[in-house]
Each structure stands twice: as C-alpha cells, then as structure tokens.
N, C-alpha and C positions, 0 to 999 in steps of 0.2 A: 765307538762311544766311550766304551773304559779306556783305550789307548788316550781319547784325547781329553777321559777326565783325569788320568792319571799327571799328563802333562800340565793340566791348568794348575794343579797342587804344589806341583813340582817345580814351576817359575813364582809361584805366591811363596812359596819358600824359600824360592835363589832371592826375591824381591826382599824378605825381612832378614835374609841373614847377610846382605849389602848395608842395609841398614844399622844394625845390629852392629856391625864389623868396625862402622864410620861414626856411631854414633856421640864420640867426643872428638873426631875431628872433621876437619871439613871437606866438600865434595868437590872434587876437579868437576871439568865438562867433562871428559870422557867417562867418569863412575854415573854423575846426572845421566847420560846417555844412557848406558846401560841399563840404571834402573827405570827410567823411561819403556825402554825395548821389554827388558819383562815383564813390567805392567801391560805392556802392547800383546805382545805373544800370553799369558795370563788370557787377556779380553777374548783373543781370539779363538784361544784353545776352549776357554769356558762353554763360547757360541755354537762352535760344532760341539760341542758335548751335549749340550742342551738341548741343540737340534734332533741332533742324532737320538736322545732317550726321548724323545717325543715321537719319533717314527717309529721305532719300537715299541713304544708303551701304546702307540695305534696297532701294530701289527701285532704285538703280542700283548694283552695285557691281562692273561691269565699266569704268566712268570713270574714267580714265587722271587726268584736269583736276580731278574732285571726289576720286581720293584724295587728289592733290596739295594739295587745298587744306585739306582735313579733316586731312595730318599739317603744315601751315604751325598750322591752328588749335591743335593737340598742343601744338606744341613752344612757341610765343609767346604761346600767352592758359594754356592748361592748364598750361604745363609740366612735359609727360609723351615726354621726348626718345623714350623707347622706344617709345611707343604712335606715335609721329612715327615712327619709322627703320619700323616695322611696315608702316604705310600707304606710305611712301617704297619701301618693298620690295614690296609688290605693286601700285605705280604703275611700277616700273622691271621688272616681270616682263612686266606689259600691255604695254607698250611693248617688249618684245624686249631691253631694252639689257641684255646679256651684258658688256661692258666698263665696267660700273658699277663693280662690287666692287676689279676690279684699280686705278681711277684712285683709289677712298677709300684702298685700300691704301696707296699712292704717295703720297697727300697726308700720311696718316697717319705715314709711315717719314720724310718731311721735315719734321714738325715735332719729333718726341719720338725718334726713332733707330727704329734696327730693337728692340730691346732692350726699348723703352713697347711697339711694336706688339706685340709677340710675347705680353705681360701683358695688353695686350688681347684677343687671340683666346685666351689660357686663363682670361680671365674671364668670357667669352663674351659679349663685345660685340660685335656687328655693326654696319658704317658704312654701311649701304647711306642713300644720300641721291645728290638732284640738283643737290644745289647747295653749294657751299664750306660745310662743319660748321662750325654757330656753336661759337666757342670754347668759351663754357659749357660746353657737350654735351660736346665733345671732354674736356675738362678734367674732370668728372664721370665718366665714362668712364674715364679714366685712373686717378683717383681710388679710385672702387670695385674697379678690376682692382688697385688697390695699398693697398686698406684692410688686407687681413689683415696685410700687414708692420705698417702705421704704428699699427696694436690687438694687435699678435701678442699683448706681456706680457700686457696686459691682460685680452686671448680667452682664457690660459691660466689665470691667475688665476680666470677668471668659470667654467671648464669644471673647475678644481679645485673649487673651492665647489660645481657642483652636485652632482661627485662625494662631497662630504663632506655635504654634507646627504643624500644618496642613502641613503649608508651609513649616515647618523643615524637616517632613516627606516626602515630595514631592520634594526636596532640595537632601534630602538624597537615596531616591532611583534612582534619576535621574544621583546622582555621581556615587553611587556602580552600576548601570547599565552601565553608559558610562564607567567605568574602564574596565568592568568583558567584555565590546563590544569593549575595545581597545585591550585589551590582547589577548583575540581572533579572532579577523579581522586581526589584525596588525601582532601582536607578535608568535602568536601560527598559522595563516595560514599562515602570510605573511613572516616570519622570521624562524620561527623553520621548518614548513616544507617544505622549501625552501632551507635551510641548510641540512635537514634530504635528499630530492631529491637528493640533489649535492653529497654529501657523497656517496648515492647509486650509483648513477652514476659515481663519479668515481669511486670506490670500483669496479663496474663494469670491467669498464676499466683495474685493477690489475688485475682482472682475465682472462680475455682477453690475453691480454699479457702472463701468463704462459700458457694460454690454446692454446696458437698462440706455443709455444715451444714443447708443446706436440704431439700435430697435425702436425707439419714439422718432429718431428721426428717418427710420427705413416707414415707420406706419404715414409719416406726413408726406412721404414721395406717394405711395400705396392709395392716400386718399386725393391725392393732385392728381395722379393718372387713375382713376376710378377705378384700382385693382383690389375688388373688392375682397378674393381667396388671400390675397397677399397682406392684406389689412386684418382681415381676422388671425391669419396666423402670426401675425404681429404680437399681436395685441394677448392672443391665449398664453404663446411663450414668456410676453411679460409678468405676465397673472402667472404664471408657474415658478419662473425664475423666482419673482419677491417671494412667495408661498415658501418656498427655498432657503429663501433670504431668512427669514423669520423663524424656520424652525432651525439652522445652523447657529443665527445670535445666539438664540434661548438657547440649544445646548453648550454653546462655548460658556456664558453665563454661568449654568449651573454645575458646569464641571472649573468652572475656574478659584486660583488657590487666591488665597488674601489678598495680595499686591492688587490683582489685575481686578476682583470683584469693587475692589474701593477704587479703583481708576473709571469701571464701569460707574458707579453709582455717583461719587465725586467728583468726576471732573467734567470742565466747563467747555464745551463743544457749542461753538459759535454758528449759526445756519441763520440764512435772510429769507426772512418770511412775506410774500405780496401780501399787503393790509389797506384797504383803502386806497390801490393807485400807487403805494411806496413800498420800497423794498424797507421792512425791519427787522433792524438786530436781533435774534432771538438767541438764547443761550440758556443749555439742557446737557445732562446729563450723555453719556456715550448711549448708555443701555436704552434711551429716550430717542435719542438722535437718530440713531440706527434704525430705528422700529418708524419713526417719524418720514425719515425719507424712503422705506419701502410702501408705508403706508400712500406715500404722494406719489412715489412710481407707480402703482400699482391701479389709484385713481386717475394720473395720465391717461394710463393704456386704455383708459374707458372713454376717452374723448373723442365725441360724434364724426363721424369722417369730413362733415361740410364746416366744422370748426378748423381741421386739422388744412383744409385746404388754403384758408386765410394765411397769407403769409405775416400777418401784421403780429407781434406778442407787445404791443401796448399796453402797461397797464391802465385797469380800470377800463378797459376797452374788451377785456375777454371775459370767458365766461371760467367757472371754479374750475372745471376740469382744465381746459389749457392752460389755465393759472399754475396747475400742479407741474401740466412737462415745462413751464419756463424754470418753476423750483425747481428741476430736476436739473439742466444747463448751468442755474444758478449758482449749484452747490456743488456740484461735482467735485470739478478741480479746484474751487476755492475753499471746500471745507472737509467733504465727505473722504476723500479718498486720500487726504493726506494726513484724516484721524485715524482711519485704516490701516494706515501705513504704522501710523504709531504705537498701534497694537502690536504689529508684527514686531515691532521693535523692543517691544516690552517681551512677547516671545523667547525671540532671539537671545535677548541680555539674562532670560533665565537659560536657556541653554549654554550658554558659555559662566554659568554662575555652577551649571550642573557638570559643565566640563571640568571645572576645577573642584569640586566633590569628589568626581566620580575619580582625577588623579590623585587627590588625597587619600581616598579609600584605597588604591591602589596601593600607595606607597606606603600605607601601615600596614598592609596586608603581605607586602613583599618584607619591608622591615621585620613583623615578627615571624615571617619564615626563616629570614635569614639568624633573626635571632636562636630560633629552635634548633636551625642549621649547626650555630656554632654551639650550642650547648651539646648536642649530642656529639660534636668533635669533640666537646671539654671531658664528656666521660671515657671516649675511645682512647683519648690519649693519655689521658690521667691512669686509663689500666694497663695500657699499654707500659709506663711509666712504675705503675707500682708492684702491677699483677705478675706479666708478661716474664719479665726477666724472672722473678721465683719462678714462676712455671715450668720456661727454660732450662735454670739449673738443675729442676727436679727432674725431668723428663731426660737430662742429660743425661744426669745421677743413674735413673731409671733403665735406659739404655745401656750403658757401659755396665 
C-alpha cells in the first residue's frame, strides 16, 4: 500500500513538472504521450493504493501508523481533506492525545483571528490533525464555513425560483384537475349521459309503438283461432308495455332542458282521428300526442275477441274499441314514429353540440397548461441566465 502510495505521488509529480517545463512552449506527440502514460500509471497506482488501505484498515483498524498513513494518502493523492481529518481523528484517539483539539484551535485563532474560528466550528469543521494543516485545507475550510455569505443573493434568488415554480406546479395541477372534474361531473355525467338516457328512452318508445302493432295484430290471429291464453297475454303485455309508455314520456318531460320542453309543449304533431265514419286531421302538441296514442293502444288491447275476429275495419261499421287498433295502423308509420324519430334527432344534435363543448373545454384547459408550462420555463431560464453563472463563478472562486 505505501509502495504504491508513494508511486502514485511520484508520477502526479513527474505529470506537473512535464507541464511546468512546457509551459511556454508547445507539446510534440511524443511529450502528449508521455504525459498521458503518467496520468495512466498516477490512476493506476492511486487504485491499488486505495485498495490495499481498505484491506488493511478491515484487518487492522486499531493502527495508530496505518491510519496515519491512509489519512496522508486522503488528503495528497485523493484529495478528500475530510475523509483525512476522519482517520487523523481516530489515529489521535488511539494514541490518547487529549491535547490535540486545543493546539489546532490555537494554530487556527493565529492565523484567521478568533472571528474565522468561530465560522469554522458553526460550519462544522473539525481540525483534528498531527501535523501543521496544509494551507489548502485550512483555506477550503474557511471557505465553505463562509460560502453562504459570498452565494447569500444568489441562494436567495435560487430558493425564490424553486418557490415560484412550486407555486406553478401547484397552479398547474389544480387547473388540469378542476378541468378533467368539470368534464366529468358536468359534461360527461351531467350532459352526455343524460342525453345518452333520453335517446335510450326514447328509442325506447319507437319500439314500443311497432311492438304495440304487432301485438294487436298477433291478439286478432289469437281471437280468429279461439286462443284464448294467447289473447289474454296479448292483450296484458299491451296494458304493460303503454303503462311503460307513459311513465318514460313523463320522465323524459321533466328531466328535459329548454330546447326540447318547448318542442314538447309547442310543436304541431299531426295524428288522423275516426270521427263520424272519416278519418280527421287532428293536431297537438308532442307531449299530448304521445300520451294520446298510448291512451288508444292501450283501449285497443281491450277489444272483445268476437270484434277482433271481424276482418272488416270500416269505418262507422265498428265499435269504439276497434276504432282505436285501426288508429293505431293509422298512425304508426304516418305520424307517431317518425315524431319519434325527431326526438332522437334533437338528442343526437345536443350531443354533438356537447362534443364540441366538451373539445373546447379541452383545449383551454390544455392551453393554460401549456401556458403555465412555459412560464415556469421563463423562470428556469431567466435564473439560469442571471443566477447560475454568479453562482458558478463563486463556487469556482470557492473551490480553488
């Protein structure tokens, strides 16, 4: 270990006095080489040095001599003053010397005053050593115990930026959360599937309605072939289905937003009513219409089985109830299901009115991220720009 700390010192020496020799004129290849090769040999000798006082300072590390020499190797090849004062301090523990501390003190009060010392022990440097502190050391030591004055602005500077970028960060997730929780509360439960219900329900309702056509004329085979189980259950699923009918209108109604309430209450839905033997124009409201034709599906399905057997629908030839299932034929596809249809339409055209909300919302919500984004770049680089390089110099300053 000391052969090959002696060596590492001894090419860091041939290395600066190649330097040193050359240093106003210039360097062939073969001196570049060279100095190369001892910086190489330097690396190599340092490694087993270092090795080697680490297996000894395992196998022995009650040696007073080999810490001693392990914090010489620290401080002159490593240059690691503290990992040196370390081993210096329990080489001077081994040895009993209680009067160590006080004589660095004293050396220390005679060269910088009492005033350096004192900034030394509240930087918490220790001087424990056995031998006169190389300057450097000393002078690094001092240095560090008096960086925060000679970086103060600057430290301030650097601890206000992280505080503004902190706040930008905290700015910024508070927006992308309150977007991504209005889109979702608002837009996506309160708007979209709310819209998506309505649509269902009534799409609903379309079916209804053909399935109300089908079932009046499955009760008219039912009562032509005197099936009489197949007649009643006809006729019950009809009475269920409207019952259905009726309470989905009313909820669609009163959960519906302005547009569509005034389309229900206002608008003019044409249905041909049997009057006297003629079919008459009548015209009513949605919300009227709807209810109007479950009400007559629903009196259909109550029509006597020896009415339903008649194949004749004459008017003024039948009685009130088969009067209702011809209304029902009547209206279907001429009026009921393609007002239906126009609901869903009005749906639909809110939904894609709520698609482009819901991209709008998006795109200001990405926008003032991005915005935040670059503001907190404006400050990184602005300090980077104003701070950084002081810093630097001083921290050079500081080191050297």
């Amino acid at each position: 270990a000391r052969k090959a700390h002696l060596a590492s010192i001894s090419k860091l020496r041939s290395f600066w006095r190649h330097v040193e020799k050359k240093r106003n004129t210039s360097f062939d290849t073969s001196q570049a080489t060279d100095l190369v090769k001892d910086l190489d040999e330097y690396e190599e000798q340092k490694s087993i040095a270092k090795k080697e006082y680490e297996i000894l300072n395992e196998k022995y590390p009650q040696s007073v001599q080999l810490l001693r020499s392990y914090a010489h190797f620290c401080d002159t090849v490593l240059n690691d003053f503290r990992q040196s004062e370390m081993y210096q301090k329990n080489a001077a523990i081994l040895e009993g010397d209680d009067e160590l501390e006080e004589e660095e003190e004293e050396e220390g009060s005679r060269e910088f005053g009492g005033k350096e010392m004192l900034a030394e022990k509240e930087g918490g440097g220790s001087t424990y050593s056995s031998e006169a502190e190389p300057y450097r050391v000393s002078m690094q030591r001092y240095l560090e115990a008096q960086s925060e004055h000679m970086m103060g602005r600057e430290a301030t500077a650097v601890h206000k930026l992280h505080q503004r970028v902190g706040l930008a960060l905290l700015l910024l997730l508070i927006i992308a959360t309150a977007g991504f929780v209005l889109n979702d509360n608002y837009l996506f439960s309160g708007l979209a599937l709310h819209n998506l219900d309505q649509i269902d329900k009534t799409g609903l309702l379309r079916s209804y309605a053909l399935n109300t056509a089908f079932l009046l004329r499955s009760l008219q085979l039912s009562a032509i072939y005197n099936d009489t189980a197949a007649y009643e259950r006809d006729h019950v699923e009809i009475v269920d289905m409207m019952e259905t009918w009726r309470e989905r209108h009313r909820e669609n109604y009163e959960s519906m937003q302005n547009k569509l309430k005034k389309y229900y209450l206002d608008s003019e839905i044409v249905s041909y009513v049997p009057v006297e033997g003629l079919w008459q124009r009548h015209t009513d409201n949605f919300w009227s219409s709807a209810n109007e034709f479950a009400r007559r599906s629903e009196r259909a399905a109550h029509t006597p089985a020896e009415q339903m057997r008649t194949e004749s629908f004459r008017l003024g030839a039948m009685s009130y109830e088969k009067e209702n299932v011809a209304y029902v034929f009547e209206n279907l596809e001429r009026e009921t299901r393609q007002t239906l249809r126009v609901v869903v339409d009005i749906f639909e055209g809110e939904m894609e009115q709520f698609g482009v909300l819901a991209t709008a919302l998006v795109i200001c919500n990405v926008t003032v991220n991005a915005l935040l984004v670059l503001l907190i770049a404006f400050f990184v680089l602005r300090a980077l720009v104003r701070e950084m390089c002081d810093m630097q110099s001083a921290l050079v300053f500081c080191s050297l």
